[in-house]
N, C-alpha and C positions, 0 to 999 in steps of 0.2 A: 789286516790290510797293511801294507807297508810301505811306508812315508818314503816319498822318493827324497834325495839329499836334495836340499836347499843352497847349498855351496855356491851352486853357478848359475842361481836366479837371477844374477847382474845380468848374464849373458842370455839368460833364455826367459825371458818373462811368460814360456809357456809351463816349464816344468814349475815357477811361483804359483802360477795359476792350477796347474796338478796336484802342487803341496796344500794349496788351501781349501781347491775343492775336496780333496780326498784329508781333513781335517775337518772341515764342513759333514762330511760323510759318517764320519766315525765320533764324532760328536751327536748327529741322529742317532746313530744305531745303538748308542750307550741310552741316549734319551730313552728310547725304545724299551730298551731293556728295565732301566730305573723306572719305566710307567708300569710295566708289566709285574714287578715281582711289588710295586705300592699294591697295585689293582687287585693282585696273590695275598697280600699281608691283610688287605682288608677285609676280604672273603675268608678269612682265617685260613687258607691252606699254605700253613707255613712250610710244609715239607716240598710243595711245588717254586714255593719260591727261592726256600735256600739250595735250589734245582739252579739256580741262574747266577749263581755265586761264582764260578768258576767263566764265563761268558763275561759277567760285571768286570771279572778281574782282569780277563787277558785284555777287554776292551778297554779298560781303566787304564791300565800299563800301556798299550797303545797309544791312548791321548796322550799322556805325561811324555811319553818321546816326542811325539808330533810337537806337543807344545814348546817342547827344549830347544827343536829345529827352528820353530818359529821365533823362540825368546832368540836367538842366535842370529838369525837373519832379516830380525821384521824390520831395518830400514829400508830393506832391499823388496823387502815383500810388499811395504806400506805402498812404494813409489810404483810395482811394477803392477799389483793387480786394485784398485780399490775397490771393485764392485762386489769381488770373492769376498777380500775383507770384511767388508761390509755384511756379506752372507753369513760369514763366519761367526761376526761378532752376535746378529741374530739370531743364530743355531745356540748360540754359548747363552745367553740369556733364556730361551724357550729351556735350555735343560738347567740353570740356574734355578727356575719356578720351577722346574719337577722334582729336583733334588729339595730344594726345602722343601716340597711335598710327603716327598719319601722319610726326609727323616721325623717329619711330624706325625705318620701313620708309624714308623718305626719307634719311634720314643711312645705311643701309644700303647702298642701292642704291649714293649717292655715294660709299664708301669701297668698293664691290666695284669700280665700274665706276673711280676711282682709281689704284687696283691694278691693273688688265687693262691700262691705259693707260702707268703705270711698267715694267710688265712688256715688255710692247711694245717702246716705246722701250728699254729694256736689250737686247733682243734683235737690235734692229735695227743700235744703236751697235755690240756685239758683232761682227754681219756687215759691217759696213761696214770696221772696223777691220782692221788687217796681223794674221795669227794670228803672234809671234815669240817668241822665248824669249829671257827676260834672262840677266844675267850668273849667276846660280845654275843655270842648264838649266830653271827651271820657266817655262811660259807669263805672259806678262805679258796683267795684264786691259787692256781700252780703257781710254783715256784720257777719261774724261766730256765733256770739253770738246771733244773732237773728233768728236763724234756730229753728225750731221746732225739738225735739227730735225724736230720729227713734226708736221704736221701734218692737224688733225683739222674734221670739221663738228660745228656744235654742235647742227643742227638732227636733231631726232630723227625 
């Protein structure tokens, strides 16, 4: 969706109220999205949700202009519309709670799927290694350094 210019909201306090409601708009529709691919990440279907990466972005990049036009004209914007503003500022906070939502199911998943991975790898170093017993008669663990490397795909 594309922000109409803000330049001549002196003159038209209708195209202010265009810019903010259609900032308003694309601010839901991001929301939207960041609920959708949480709700994906937590259901574990990571492949559906880095499905929405390409959507997240071009929306993401949308806001950030919108926003530039608003950093640029919001004294004009503040005076001509406040009830939009006011909508606006609403919308920005409801997706403010869903973003740190997002990134707490995302810092999640990352520190499980971390772990499954160290795990892994310990397990494999372990079978690769000689089972021997040191000078005390108890089993000596591998040597870290002599693990074979794991490799993994990062595509999901």
């Amino acid at each position: 969706m594309s922000m109409p210019d803000t330049a001549n909201a002196a003159n038209a306090p209708g195209i202010a109220d265009q810019t903010l409601a259609g900032l308003t708009d694309l601010t839901e529709r991001l929301h939207g999205v960041i609920e959708e691919e949480t709700a994906l990440v937590q259901a574990g279907r990571l492949r559906a949700a880095s499905a929405l990466a390409v959507q997240k972005a071009a929306l993401a990049a949308e806001l950030v202009t919108g926003g530039e036009r608003l950093k640029a004209n919001a004294q004009l914007l503040r005076q001509a519309v406040p009830t939009r503003r006011a909508a606006l500022k609403a919308a920005q906070e409801r997706f403010a709670a869903v973003l740190q939502k997002n990134r707490i199911v995302l810092a999640t998943s990352h520190a499980v799927a971390e772990g499954i991975m160290r795990r892994l790898s310990g397990d494999l170093a372990r079978k690769a290694s000689p089972q021997v017993y040191g000078a005390t008669g108890r089993a000596v663990a591998p040597n870290p350094k002599h693990g074979k490397p794991l490799a993994i795909s990062r595509t999901l």
